[in-house]
Rosetta silent file (secondary structure, phi, psi, omega in degrees, C-alpha in Angstrom):
SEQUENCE: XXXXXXXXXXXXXXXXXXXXXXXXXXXXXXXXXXXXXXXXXXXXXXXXXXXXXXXXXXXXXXXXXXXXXXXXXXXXXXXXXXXXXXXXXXXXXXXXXXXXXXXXXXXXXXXXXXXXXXXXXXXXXXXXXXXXXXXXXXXXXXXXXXXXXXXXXXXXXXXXXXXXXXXXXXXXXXXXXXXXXXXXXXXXXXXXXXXXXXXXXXXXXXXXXXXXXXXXXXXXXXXXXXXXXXXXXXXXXXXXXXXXXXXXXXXXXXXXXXXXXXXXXXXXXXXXXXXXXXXXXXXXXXXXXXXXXXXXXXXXXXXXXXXXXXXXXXXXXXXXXXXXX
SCORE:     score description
SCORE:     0.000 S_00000001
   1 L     0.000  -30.482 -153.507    0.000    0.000    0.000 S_00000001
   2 H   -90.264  -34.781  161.354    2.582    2.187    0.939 S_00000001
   3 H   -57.481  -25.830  161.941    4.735    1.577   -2.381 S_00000001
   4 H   -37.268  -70.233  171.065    1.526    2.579   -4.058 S_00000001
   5 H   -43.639  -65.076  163.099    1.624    5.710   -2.844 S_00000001
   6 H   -17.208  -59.998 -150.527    5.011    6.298   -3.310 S_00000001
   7 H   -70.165   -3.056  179.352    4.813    5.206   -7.099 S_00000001
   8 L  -109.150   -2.284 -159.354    2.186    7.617   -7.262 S_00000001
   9 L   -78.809  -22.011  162.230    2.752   10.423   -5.678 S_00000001
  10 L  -154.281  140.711  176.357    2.939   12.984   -8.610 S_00000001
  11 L   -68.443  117.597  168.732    1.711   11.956  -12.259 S_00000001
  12 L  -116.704   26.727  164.863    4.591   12.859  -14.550 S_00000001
  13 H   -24.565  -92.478 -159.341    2.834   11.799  -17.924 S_00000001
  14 H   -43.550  -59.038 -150.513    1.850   15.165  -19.124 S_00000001
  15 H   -55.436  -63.476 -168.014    5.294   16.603  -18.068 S_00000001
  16 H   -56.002  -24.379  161.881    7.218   13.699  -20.374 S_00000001
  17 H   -59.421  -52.882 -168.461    5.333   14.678  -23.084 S_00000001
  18 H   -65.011  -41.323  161.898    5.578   18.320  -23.327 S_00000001
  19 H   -34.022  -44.778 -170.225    9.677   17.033  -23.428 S_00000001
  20 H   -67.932  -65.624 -123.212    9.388   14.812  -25.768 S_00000001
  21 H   -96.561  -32.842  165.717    7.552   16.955  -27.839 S_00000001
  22 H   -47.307  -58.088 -172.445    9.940   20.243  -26.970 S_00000001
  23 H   -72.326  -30.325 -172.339   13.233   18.177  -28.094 S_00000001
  24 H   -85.583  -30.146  174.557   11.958   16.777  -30.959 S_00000001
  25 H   -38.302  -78.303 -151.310   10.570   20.547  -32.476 S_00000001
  26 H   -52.296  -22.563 -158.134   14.388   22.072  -31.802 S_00000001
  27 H   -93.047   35.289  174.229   16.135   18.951  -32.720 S_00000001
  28 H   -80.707  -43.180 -169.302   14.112   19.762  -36.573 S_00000001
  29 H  -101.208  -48.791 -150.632   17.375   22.561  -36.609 S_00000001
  30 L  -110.715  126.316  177.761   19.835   21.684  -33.765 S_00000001
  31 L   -87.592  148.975 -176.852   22.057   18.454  -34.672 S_00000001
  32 L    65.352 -136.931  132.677   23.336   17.231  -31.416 S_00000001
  33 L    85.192  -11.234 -140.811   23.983   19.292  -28.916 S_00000001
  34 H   -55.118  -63.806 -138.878   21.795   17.174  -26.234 S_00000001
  35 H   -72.630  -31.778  175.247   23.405   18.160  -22.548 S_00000001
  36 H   -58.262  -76.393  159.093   22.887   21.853  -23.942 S_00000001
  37 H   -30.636  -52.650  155.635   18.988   21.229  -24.740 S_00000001
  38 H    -8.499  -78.884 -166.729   18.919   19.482  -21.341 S_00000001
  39 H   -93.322   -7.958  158.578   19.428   22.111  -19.232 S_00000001
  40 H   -68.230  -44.499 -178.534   17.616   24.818  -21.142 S_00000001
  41 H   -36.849  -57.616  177.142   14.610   22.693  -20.529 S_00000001
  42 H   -57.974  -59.756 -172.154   15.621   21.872  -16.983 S_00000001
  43 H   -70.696   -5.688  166.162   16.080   25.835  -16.814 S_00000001
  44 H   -85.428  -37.366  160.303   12.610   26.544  -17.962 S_00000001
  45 H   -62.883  -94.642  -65.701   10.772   24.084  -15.354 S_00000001
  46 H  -100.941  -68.115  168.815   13.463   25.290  -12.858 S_00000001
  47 L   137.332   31.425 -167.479   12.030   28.764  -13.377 S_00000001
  48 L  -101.786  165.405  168.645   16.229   30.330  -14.219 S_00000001
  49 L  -137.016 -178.834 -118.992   17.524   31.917  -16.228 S_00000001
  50 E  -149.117  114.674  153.155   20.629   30.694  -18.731 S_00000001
  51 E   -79.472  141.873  102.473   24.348   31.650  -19.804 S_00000001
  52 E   -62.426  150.238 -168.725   25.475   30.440  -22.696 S_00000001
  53 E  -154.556   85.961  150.978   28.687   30.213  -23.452 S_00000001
  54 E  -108.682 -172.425  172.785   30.745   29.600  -26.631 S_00000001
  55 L   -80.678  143.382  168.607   32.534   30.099  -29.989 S_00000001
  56 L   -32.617  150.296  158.193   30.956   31.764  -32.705 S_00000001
  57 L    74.067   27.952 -166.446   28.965   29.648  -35.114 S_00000001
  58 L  -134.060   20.771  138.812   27.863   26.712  -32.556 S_00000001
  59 L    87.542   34.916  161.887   23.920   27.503  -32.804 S_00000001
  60 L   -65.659  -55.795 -176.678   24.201   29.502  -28.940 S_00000001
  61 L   -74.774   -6.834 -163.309   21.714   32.197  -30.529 S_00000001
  62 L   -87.366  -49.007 -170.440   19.655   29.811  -32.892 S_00000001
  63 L   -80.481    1.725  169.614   18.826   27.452  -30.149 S_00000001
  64 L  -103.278   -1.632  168.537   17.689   30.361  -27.920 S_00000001
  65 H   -91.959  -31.609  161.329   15.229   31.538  -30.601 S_00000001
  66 H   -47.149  -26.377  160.804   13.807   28.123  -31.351 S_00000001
  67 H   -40.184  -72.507 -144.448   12.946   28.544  -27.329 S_00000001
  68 H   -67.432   -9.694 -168.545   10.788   31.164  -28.347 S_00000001
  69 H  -100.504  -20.711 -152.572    9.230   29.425  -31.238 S_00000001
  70 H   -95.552  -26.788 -173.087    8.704   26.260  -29.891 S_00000001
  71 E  -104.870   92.155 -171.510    6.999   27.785  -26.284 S_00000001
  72 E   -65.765   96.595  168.074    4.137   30.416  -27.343 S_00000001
  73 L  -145.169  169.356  179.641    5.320   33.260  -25.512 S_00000001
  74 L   -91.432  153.571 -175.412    6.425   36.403  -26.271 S_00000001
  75 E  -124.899  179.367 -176.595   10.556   36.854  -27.101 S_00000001
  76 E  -145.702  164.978  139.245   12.469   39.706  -27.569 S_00000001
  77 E  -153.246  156.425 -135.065   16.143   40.265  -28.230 S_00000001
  78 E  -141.897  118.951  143.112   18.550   42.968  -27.032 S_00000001
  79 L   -79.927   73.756 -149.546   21.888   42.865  -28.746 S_00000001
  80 L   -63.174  156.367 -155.594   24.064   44.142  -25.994 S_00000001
  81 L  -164.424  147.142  174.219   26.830   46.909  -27.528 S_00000001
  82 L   -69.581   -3.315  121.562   29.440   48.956  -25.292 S_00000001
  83 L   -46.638  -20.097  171.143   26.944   51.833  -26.103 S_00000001
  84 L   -63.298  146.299  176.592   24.119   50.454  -24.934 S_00000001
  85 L  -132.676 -176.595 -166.528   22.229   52.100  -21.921 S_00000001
  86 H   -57.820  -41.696 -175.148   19.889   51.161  -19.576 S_00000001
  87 H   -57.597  -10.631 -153.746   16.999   53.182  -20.994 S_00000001
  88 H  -105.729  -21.037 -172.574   17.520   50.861  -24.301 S_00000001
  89 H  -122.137  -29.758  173.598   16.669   47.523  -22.310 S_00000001
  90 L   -91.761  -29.413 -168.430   14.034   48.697  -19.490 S_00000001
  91 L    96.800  156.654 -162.622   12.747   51.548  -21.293 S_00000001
  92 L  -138.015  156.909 -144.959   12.136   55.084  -20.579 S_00000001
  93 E   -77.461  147.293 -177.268    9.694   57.754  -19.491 S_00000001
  94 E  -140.584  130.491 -168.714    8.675   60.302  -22.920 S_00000001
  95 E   -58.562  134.626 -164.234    6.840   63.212  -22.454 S_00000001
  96 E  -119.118  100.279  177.665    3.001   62.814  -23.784 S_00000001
  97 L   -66.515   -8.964 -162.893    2.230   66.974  -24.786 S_00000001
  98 L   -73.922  -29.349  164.606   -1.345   65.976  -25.736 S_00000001
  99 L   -55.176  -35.155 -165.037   -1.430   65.075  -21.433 S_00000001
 100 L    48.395   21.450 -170.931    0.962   67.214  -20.338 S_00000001
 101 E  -145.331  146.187  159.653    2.711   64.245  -18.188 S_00000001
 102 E   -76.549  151.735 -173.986    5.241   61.635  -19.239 S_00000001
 103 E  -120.678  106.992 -141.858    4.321   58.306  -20.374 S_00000001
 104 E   -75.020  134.246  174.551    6.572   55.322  -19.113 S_00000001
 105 L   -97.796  142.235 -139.919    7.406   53.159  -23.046 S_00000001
 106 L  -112.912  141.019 -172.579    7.848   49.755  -21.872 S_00000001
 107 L  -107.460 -176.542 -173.511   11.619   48.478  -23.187 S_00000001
 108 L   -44.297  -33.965 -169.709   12.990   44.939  -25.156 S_00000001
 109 L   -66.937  -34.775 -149.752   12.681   43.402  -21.253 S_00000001
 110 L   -96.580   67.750  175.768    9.049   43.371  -20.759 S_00000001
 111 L  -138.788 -171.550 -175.916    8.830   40.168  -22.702 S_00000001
 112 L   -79.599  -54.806 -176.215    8.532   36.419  -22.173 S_00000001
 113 E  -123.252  119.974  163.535   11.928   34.746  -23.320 S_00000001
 114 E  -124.054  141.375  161.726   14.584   37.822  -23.868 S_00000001
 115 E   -62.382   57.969 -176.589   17.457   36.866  -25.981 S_00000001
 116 E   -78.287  106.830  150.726   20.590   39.041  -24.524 S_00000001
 117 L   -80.761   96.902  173.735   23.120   38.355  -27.305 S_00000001
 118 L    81.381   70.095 -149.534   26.759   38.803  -26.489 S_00000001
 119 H   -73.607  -35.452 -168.499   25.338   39.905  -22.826 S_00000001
 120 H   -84.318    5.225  166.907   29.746   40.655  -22.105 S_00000001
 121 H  -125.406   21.019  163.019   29.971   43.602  -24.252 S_00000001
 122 L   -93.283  133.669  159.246   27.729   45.922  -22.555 S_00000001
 123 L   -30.739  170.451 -178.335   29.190   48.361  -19.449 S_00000001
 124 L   -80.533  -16.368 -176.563   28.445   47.646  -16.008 S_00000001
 125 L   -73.100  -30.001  178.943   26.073   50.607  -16.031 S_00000001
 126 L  -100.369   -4.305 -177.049   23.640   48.688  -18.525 S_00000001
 127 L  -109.962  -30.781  170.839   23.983   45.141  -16.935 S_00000001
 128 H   -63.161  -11.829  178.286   23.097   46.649  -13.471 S_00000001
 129 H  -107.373   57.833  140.806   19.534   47.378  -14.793 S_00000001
 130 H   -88.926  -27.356 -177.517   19.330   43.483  -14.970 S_00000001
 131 H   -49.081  -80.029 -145.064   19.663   43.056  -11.267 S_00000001
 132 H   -69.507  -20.001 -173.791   16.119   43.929  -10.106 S_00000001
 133 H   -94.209  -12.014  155.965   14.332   42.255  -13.053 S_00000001
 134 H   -70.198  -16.707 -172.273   16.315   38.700  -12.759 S_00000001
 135 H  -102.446  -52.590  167.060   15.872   38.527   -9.576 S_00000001
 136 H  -131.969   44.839  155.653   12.684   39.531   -8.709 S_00000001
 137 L    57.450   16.319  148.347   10.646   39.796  -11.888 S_00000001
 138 E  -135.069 -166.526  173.452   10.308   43.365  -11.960 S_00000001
 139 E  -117.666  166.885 -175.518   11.175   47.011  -12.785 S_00000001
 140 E  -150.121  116.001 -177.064   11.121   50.059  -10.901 S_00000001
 141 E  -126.729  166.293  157.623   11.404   53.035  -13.116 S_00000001
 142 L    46.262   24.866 -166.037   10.237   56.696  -11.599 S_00000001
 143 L    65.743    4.950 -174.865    9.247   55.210   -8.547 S_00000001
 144 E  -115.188  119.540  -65.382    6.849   53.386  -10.210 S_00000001
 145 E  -169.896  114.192 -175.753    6.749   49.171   -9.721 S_00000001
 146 E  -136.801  104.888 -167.097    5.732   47.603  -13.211 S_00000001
 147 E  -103.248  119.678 -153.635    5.385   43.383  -12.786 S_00000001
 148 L   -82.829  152.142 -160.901    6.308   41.073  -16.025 S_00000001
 149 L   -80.555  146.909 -163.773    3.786   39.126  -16.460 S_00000001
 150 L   -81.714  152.337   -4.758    5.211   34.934  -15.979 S_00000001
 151 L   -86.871  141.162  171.866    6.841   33.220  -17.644 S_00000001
 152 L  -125.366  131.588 -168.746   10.042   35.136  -17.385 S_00000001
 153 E  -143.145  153.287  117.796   13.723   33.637  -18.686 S_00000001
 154 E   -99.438  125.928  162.301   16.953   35.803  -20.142 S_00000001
 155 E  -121.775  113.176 -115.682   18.639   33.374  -21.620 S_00000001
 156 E  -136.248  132.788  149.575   21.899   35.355  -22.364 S_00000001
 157 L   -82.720  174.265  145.199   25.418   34.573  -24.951 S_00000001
 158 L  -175.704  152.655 -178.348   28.666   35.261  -24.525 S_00000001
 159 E  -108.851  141.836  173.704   31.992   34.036  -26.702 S_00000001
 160 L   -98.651   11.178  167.314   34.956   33.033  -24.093 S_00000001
 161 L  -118.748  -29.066  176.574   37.544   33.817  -26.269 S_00000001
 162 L   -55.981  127.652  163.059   36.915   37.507  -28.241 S_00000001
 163 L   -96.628  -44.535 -167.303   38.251   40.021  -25.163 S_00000001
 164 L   -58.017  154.333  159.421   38.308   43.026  -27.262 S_00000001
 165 L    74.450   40.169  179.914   35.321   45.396  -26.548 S_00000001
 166 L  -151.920  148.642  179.865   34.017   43.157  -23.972 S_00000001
 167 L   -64.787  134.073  138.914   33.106   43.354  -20.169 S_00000001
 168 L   -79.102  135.882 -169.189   33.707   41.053  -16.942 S_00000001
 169 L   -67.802  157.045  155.392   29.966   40.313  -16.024 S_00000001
 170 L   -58.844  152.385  173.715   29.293   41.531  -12.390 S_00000001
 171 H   -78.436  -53.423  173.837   29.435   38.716   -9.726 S_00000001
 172 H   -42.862  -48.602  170.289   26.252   39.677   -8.429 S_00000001
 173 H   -66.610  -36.809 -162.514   24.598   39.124  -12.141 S_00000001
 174 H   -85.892   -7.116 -175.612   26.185   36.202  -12.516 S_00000001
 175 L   -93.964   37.694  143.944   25.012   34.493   -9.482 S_00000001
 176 L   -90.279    9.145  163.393   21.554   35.384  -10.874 S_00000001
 177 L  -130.751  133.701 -175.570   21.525   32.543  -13.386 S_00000001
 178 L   -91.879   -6.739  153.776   21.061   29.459  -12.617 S_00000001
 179 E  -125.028  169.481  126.149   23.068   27.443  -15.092 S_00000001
 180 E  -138.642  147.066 -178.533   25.717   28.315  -17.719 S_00000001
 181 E   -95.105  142.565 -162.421   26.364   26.195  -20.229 S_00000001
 182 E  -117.311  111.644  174.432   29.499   25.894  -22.039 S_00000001
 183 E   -90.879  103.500  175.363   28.598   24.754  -25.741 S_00000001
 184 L   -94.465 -176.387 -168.278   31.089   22.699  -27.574 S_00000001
 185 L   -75.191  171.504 -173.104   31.838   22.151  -31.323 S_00000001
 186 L   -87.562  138.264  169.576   29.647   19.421  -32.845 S_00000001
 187 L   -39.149  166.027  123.033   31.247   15.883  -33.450 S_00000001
 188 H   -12.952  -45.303 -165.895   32.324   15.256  -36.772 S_00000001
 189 H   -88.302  -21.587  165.148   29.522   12.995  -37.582 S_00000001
 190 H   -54.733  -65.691 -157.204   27.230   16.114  -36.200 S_00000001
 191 H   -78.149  -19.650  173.883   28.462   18.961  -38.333 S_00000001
 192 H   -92.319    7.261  166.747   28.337   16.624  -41.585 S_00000001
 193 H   -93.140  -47.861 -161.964   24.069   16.221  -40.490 S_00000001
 194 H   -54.746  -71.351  179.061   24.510   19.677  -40.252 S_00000001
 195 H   -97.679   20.473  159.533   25.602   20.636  -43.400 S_00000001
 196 H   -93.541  -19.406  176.111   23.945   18.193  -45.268 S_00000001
 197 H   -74.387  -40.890  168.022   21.002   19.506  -43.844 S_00000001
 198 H   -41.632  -19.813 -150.750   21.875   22.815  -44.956 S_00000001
 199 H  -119.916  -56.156 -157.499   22.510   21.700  -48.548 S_00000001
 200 H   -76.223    5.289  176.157   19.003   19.776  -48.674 S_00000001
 201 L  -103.223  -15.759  172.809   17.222   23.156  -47.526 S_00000001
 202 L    59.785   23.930  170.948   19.283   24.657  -50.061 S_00000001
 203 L    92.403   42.906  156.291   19.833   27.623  -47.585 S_00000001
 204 L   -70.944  129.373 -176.101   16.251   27.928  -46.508 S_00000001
 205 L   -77.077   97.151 -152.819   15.539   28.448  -42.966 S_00000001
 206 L  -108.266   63.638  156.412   14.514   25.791  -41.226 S_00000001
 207 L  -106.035    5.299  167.505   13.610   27.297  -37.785 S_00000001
 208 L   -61.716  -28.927 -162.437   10.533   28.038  -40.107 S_00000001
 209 L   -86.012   -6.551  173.532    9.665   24.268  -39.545 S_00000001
 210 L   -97.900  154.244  161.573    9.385   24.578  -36.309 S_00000001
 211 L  -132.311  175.204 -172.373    6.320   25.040  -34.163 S_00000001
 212 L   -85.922  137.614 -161.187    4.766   25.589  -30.399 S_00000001
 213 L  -112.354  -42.003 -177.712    4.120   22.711  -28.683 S_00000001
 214 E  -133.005  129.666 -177.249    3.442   24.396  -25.035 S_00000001
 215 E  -108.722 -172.852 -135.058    1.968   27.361  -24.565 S_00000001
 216 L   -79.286  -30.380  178.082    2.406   29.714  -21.437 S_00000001
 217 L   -81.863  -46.119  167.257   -0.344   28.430  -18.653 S_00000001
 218 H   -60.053  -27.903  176.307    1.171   24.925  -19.044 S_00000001
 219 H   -84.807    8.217  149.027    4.637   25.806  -17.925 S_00000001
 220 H   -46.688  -97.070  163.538    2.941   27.004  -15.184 S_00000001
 221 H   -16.410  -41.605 -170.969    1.330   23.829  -14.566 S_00000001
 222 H   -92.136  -17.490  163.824    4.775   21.807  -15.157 S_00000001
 223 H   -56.877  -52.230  172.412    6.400   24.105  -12.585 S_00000001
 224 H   -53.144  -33.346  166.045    4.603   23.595  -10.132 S_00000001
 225 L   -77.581   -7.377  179.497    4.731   19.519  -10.323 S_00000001
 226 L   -92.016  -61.143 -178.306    8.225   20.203  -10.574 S_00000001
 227 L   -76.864    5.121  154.802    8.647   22.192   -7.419 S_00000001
 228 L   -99.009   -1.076  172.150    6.576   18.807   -5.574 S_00000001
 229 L   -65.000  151.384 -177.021    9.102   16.476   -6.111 S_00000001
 230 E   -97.302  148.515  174.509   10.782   14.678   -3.174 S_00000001
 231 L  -150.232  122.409  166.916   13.894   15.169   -2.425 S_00000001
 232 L   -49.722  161.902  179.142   15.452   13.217    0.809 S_00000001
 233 L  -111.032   27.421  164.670   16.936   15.164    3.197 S_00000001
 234 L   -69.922  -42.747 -166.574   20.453   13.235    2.994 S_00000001
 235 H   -82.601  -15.654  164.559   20.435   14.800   -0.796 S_00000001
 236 H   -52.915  -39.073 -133.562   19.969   18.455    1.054 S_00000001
 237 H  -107.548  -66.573  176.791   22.726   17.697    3.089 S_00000001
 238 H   -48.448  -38.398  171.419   24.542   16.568   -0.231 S_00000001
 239 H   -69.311  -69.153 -160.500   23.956   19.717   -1.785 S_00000001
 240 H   -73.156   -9.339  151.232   24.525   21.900    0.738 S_00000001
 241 H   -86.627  -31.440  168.708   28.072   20.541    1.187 S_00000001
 242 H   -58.102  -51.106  177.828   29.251   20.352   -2.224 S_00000001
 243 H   -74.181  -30.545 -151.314   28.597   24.677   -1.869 S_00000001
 244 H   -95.905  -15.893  163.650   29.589   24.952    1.143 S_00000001
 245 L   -81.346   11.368  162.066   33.607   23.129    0.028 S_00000001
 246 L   -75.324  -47.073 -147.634   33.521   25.744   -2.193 S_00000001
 247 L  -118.843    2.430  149.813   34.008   28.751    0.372 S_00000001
 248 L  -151.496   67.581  171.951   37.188   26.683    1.885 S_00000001
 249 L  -105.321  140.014 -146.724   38.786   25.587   -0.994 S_00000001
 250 L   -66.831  -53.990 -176.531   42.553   25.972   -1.414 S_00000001
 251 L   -69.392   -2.339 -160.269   42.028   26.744   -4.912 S_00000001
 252 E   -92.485  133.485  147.596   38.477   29.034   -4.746 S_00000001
 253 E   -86.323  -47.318  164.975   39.064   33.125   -4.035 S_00000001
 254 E  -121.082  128.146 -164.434   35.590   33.245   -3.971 S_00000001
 255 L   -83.050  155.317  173.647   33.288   30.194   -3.003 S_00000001
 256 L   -55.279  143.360 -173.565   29.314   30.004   -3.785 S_00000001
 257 L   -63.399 -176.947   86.583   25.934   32.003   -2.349 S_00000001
 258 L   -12.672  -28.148 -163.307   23.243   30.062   -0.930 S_00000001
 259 H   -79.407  -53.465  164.054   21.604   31.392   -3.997 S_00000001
 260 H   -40.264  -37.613 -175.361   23.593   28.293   -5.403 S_00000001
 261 H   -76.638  -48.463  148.669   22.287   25.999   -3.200 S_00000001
 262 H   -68.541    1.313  168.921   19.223   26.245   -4.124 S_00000001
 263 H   -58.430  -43.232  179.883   19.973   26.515   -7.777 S_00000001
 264 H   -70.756  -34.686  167.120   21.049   22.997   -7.443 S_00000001
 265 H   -35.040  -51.154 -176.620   17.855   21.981   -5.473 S_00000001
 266 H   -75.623  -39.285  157.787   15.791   23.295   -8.273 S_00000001
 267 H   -53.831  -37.315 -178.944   17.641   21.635  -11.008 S_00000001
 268 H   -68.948  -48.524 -179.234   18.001   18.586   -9.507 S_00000001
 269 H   -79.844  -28.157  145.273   14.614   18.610   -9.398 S_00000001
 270 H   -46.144  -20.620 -161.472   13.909   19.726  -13.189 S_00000001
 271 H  -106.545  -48.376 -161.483   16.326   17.048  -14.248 S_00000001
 272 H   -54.828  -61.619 -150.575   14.790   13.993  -11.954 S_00000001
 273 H   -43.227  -59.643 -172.264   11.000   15.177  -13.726 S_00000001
 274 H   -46.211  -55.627 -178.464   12.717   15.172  -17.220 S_00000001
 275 L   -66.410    5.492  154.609   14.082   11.444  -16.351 S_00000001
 276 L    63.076   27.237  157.429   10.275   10.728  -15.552 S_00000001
 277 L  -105.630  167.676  164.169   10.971   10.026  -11.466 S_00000001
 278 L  -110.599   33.999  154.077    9.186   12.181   -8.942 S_00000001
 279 E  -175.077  154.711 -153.135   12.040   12.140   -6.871 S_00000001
 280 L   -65.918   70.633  178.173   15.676   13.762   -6.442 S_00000001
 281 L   -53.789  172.538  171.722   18.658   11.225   -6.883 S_00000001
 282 L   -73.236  -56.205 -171.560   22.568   11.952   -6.128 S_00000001
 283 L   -38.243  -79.899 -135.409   23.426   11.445  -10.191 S_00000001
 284 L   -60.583  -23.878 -142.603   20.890   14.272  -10.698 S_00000001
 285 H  -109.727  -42.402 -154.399   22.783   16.707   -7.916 S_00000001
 286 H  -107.851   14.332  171.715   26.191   15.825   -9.492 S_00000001
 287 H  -104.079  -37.118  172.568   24.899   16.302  -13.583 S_00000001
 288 H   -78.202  -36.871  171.580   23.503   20.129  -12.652 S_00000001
 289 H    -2.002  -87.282 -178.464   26.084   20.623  -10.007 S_00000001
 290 H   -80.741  -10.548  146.849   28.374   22.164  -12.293 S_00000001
 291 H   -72.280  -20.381  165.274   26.622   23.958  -14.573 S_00000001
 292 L   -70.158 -112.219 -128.912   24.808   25.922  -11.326 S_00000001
 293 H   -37.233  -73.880  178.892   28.530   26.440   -9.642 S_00000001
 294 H     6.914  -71.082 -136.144   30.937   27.062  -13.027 S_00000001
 295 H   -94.403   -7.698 -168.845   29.717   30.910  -13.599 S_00000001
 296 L  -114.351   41.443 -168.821   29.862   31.503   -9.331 S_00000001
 297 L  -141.109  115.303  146.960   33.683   30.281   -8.406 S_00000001
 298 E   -88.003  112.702  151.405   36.382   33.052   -8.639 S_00000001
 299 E   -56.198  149.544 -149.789   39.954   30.792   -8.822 S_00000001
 300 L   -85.898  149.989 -169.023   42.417   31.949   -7.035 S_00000001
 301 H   -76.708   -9.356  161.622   44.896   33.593   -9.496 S_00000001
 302 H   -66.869  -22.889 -174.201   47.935   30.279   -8.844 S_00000001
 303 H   -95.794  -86.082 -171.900   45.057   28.381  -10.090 S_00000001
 304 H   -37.773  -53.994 -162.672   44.039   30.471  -13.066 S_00000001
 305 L   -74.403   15.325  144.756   47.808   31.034  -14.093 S_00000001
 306 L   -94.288   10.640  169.979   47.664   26.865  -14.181 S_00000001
 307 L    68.010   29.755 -153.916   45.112   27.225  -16.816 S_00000001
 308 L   -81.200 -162.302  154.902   42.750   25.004  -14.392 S_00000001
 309 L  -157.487  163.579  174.501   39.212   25.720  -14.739 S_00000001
 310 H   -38.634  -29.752 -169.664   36.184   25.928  -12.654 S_00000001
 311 H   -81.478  -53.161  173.605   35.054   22.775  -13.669 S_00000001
 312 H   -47.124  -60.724 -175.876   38.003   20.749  -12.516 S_00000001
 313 H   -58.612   -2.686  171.043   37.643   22.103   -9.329 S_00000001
 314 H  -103.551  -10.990  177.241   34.021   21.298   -8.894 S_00000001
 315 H  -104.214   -2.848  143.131   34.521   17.702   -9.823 S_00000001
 316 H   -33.735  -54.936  165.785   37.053   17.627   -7.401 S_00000001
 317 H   -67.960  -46.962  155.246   35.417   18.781   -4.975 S_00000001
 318 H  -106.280   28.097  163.371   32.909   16.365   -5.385 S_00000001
 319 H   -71.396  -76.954 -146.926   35.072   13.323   -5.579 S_00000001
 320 H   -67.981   -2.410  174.913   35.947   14.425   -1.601 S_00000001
 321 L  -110.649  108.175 -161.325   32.381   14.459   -0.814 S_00000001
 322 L   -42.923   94.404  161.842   30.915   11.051    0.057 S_00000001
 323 L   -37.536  137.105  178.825   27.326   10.385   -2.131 S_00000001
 324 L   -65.435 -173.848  168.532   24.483    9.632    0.128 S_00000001
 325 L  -170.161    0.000    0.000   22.810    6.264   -0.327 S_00000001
């Protein structure tokens, strides 16, 4: 009776569907690629929102507009520019003479899915008015409180090798996303599906081909069932240690928020749903693990001038920490 319950305790039917049916729309354009798809998904139940991170030319901006196509919501996208200002992404107040009073014009943010493409070449002056609306889903212009309507994502670019003209992201922004993903080149056997696909479209656009599958009140619906999953409280424990060997690690200058901690909670739990359990395994804790952590770890500069990277030091770190059971 009791295993009943268990096996029953939240229906994830619906939820494996809207998956299914999400991966196969994008994977009509994007060859490959899977652990990337993964985790946008996982960052749309999660409710986060998403770094990318790559070279040119490896389908970081393609696969965040196929989000927008495949999820009826509204997108936007803000090309970020060393020129850019604030007024250009929240929007700004313009005097209405027929009124005699300004009239606030609502900016590229006050959408569903915003695009920020190559998010690392704007000043710090235009990426602080990102703070208040990643974080807590709104704007404050004038004194006046204006609240985007849900679902809300930036899913954000950036190339790690171009320097010129480009920005270090704030720490503070960056612990406001909850994964980033580091996109690598496609396999060999990928990039020739790739451009064979290319040659049988005959350069025809085939994000045309795609269509919406879920529209905005269900990802509601899938959150929520998301955010009911069990999770023991050995894998809390499990979590909250992996961040917490962060903040006295030889190699770490600066170690992970809390903010982290539950990044992984929520992933973990976005991840189990996708994998069609209702509850939180260790595998699931140690496959988001380092996409939440990566973008939140300053190395110490003996460690950067070994060319290490964040990621070795997060699977390190959780080699020394014992997996529940």
């Amino acid at each position: 009776m009791e295993e009943n319950l268990f096996e029953q305790r939240t229906e994830l039917g619906d939820l494996d569907l809207a998956v299914q049916q999400l991966k196969a729309e994008i994977g009509k354009v994007i060859v490959g690629q899977e652990a990337m798809v993964e985790l946008l998904l996982a960052g749309i139940l999660a409710d986060g929102h998403i770094l990318i991170e790559g070279v040119p030319g490896v389908a970081k901006t393609l696969t965040a507009k196929l989000l927008s196509r495949v999820i009826s919501v509204g997108f936007s996208r803000i090309q970020f520019t060393p020129d850019l200002m604030p007024s250009d992404v929240i929007g700004t107040s313009v005097f209405n003479p027929r009124d005699n009073n300004f009239q606030f014009k609502q900016g590229p943010i006050f959408s569903n899915i915003v695009l920020i493409d190559e998010i690392n070449r704007a000043p710090a002056k235009t990426q602080s008015a990102l703070f208040e609306v990643m974080e807590e889903r709104q704007i404050t212009v004038d004194g006046q409180t204006y609240q985007l309507m849900p679902p809300f994502m930036v899913v954000a670019t950036q190339n790690p090798i171009e320097q010129e003209g480009t920005y270090h992201l704030p720490e503070a922004q960056l612990d406001r996303f909850l994964f980033k993903i580091n996109v690598q080149y496609p396999t060999q056997e990928e990039e020739f599906q790739i451009v064979t696909n290319h040659h049988l479209m005959k350069g025809d656009q085939r994000i045309e081909t795609v269509e919406a599958v879920l529209p905005a009140v269900r990802i509601q619906e899938l959150r929520d069932k998301v955010r009911g999953l069990h999770v023991e409280e050995k894998l809390i424990h499990f979590i909250t240690a992996i961040v917490g060997a962060t903040r006295n690690h030889k190699s770490i200058y600066l170690g992970a928020s809390p903010r982290a901690s539950i990044g992984i909670l929520n992933g973990s739990k976005a991840l189990a749903a996708m994998r069609g359990r209702d509850f939180v395994t260790p595998e699931d804790i140690v496959y988001v693990a380092p996409a939440v952590l990566r973008h939140r770890l300053v190395l110490t500069p003996e460690k950067e001038m070994e060319e290490a990277s964040a990621d070795d030091v997060i699977a390190e770190i959780i080699r020394s920490i014992e997996v529940p059971r």
